[in-house]
Structure formats: C-alpha cells, structure tokens
N, C-alpha and C positions, 0 to 999 in steps of 0.2 A: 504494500500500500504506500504508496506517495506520501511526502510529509504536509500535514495539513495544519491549520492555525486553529489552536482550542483556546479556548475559555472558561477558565476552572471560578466560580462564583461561589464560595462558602463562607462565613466567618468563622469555622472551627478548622484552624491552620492543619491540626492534625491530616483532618481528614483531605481539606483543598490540597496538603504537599504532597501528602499518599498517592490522591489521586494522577498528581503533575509527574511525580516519577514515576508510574508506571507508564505513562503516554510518553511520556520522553525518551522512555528503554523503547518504546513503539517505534520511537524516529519522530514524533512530532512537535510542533515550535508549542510552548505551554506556557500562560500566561494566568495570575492570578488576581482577582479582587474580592474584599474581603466584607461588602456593605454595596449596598444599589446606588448611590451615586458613585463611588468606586467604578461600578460595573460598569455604567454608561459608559462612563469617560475610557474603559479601556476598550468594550465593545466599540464606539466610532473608533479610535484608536487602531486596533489593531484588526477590525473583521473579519472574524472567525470565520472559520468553516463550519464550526459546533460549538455548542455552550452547554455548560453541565453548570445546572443553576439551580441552587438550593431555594427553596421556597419560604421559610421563620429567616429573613436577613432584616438587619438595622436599616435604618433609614428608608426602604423601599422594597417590597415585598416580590418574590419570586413573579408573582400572577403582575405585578404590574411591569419589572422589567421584559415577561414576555413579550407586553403589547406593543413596547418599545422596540422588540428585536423584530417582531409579524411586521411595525407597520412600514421597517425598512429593508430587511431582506428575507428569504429564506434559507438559513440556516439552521444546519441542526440542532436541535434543542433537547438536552436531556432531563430531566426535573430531580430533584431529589427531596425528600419529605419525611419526616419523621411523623406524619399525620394520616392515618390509617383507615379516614373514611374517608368511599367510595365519592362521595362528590367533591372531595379536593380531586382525587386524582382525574375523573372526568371534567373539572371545568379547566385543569391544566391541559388537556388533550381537544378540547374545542377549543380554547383560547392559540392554541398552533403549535405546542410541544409534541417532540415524536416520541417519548419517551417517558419513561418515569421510573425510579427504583426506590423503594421504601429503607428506611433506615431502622437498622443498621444496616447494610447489606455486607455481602460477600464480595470481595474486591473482584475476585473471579466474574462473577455474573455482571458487573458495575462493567467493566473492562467490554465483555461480551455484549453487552448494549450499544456502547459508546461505540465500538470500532461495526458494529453493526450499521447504526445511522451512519458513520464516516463511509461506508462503501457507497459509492457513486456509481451509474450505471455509464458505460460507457460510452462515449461517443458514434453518432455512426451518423453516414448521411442519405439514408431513405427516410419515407415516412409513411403513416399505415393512417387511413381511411375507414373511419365506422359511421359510415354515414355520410353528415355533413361536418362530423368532427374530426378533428386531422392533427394529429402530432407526428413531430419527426423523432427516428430511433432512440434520442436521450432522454424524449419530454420535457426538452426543456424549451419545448414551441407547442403551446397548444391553442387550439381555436373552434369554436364554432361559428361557420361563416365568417362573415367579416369581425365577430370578435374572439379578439385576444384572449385566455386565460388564464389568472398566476393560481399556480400551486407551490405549497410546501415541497421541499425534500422528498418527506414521506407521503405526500401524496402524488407527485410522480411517478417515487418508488413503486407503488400500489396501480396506478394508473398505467404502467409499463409491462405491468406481472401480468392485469389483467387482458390490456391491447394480446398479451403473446397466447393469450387463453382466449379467448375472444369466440361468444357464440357456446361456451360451455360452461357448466357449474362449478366454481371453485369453492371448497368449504373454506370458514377460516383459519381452520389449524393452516390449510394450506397459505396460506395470504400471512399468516404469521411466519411461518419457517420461511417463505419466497421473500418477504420481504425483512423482516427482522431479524431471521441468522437466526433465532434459536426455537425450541419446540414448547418452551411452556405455553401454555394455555390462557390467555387474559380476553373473555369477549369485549370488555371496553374500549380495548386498545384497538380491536379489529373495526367494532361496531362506531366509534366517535369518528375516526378517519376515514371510513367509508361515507359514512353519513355527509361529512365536510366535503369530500369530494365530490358525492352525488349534486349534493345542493351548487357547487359551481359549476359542473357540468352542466343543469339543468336553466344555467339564467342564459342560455344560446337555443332551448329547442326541446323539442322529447326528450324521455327519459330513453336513455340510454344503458344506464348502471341500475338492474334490475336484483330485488330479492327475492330468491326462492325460497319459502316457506321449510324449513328443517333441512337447507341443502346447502345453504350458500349465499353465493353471487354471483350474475352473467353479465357480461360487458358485449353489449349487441342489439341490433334492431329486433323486436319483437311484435308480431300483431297481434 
C-alpha cells in the first residue's frame, strides 16, 4: 500500500501514539491532535487521506469535527467511542464516517479497519452504464444525466462492489467483506451507507439500488 496522510485525533496520548506507531511501521506520514480546534487546524493543514477521530474530545466534539471534514472532502473517516449505544454509532455513520470501533478495542482489529478504509480502488479508464447513471472504473465520476454526484470513500467503495454485481443479489455479509476487508457482522454499518447512497443516487431519476426483502441488495433497472 502506498504511503498515505493520516490523522490521528485523540486526547488520550496513550492511545493517539499507539495508534501513530503502528501506521508509521505501515509506511505512512502520521500526524496528531489532541482537542477539535487542534484538529481543524491540522486537518486544513495537512489533508489527510483518513482520520481516526475520537468522539468525548475538548473543545469540539467528534460529530461536529465530522461535518467539518463531509463539508470539505471525502476522506476517510474512522470514529472511535467509548459510548456503546447504538444511536451514537448510527448518527456517526449518517453524518459520513466509514467506520467506527468501540473502546477499548484491540489494536489488531483498530489497524484492520483503518488500513481497510485506506484501500482505494484502482484506477482504470472505462466506465459502466446502469441506465442513465454512469460512472467511470474508480467512481470517482459519477452522474445521472446531466448531474454530477459526490460520494464518500465508502460509498464509492460500495457503489463499485455493487456496479461489478450488477442485476444480482448481494447479501450484506457480502458488501461487508467486499468492501470493509473483514467478516464480522454489523447490519448498521451495511444498512446506514447503503441507505446514504440510495438517497443520492435517487435525486437524478428511478430507483436504481433496490432491497430484496431477506436477501440483500441489487444495483439495476427493474420493472
């Protein structure tokens, strides 16, 4: 993997340095802040590729430096939480985190998130057709008719898995391992990001990103 710019966001040094050496034994450039105005200033600063942002920080809270990093790029966003209800970790996943790991976690599994989001899909220069909606190989051009569409990272990532399945039912264990690198099992994580991409697919035309009732999801015209 290429060396990529991270953004480590904690106020518990412990765990911010822990995190910073092992991305650094990865190969990649690692930068710390340790409080939300901290953050800002080194996210314009330095523009990460990925952000692992704790959410209890001083001065400005994880959910709002999110909206900070959504309304200017798409970057990936990993969350970390020591708060164990479900509707923290869904309003972090619709506000445009691709990620989340509950604390304390296992450095192991922390690592296998982070470098998961960092994988980028590769370049290429065709593009695939479902319709009227047309991305090219990376997804990093999408549109319906004459408009444009931004997505996250992780909804690319998703939007990419799906174009290559296209016209068939993928469960979400699949959409988890295709897209996230590992097999555990989280329906919010599948169900918030689909949902987000649906609803922008959908402001160009028909539904396109359809659910199959106890099966999945198909990416394709249907009558």
């Amino acid at each position: 993997m290429d060396q990529r710019r991270v953004l480590v966001v904690d106020d518990d040094p412990t765990i911010a340095e822990s995190v910073a050496v092992r991305l650094r034994a990865e190969g990649h450039d690692v930068q710390l802040a340790a409080d939300g105005p901290a953050a800002v200033t080194a996210f314009r600063n330095v523009r990460p590729d990925l952000v692992v942002l704790d959410v209890m920080l001083p001065g400005r809270d994880g959910f709002e430096l999110l909206q900070v990093i959504r309304s200017s790029c798409s970057a990936g966003v990993v969350m970390l939480t020591a708060r164990d209800g479900v509707s923290d970790r869904v309003q972090g996943l619709r506000s445009g985190a691709d990620d989340y790991v509950l604390k304390p976690f296992a450095m192991a599994e922390l690592m296998a998130r982070i470098l998961a989001v960092l994988r980028r899909v590769r370049p290429g220069g065709g593009t695939i057709a479902i319709g009227d909606l047309v991305l090219n190989d990376d997804v990093t051009e999408v549109s319906r008719g004459e408009q444009q569409i931004e997505l996250t990272e992780t909804e690319r990532r998703i939007l990419r898995y799906l174009a290559g399945q296209r016209d068939r039912v993928v469960s979400k264990t699949q959409i988890l391992t295709a897209v996230w690198g590992y097999d555990g099992f989280d329906e919010n994580l599948v169900e918030v990001h689909v949902s987000s991409l649906r609803r922008k697919l959908e402001t160009g035309g028909v539904r396109l990103l359809h659910t199959v009732r106890g099966r999945g999801y198909l990416l394709g015209l249907r009558s």
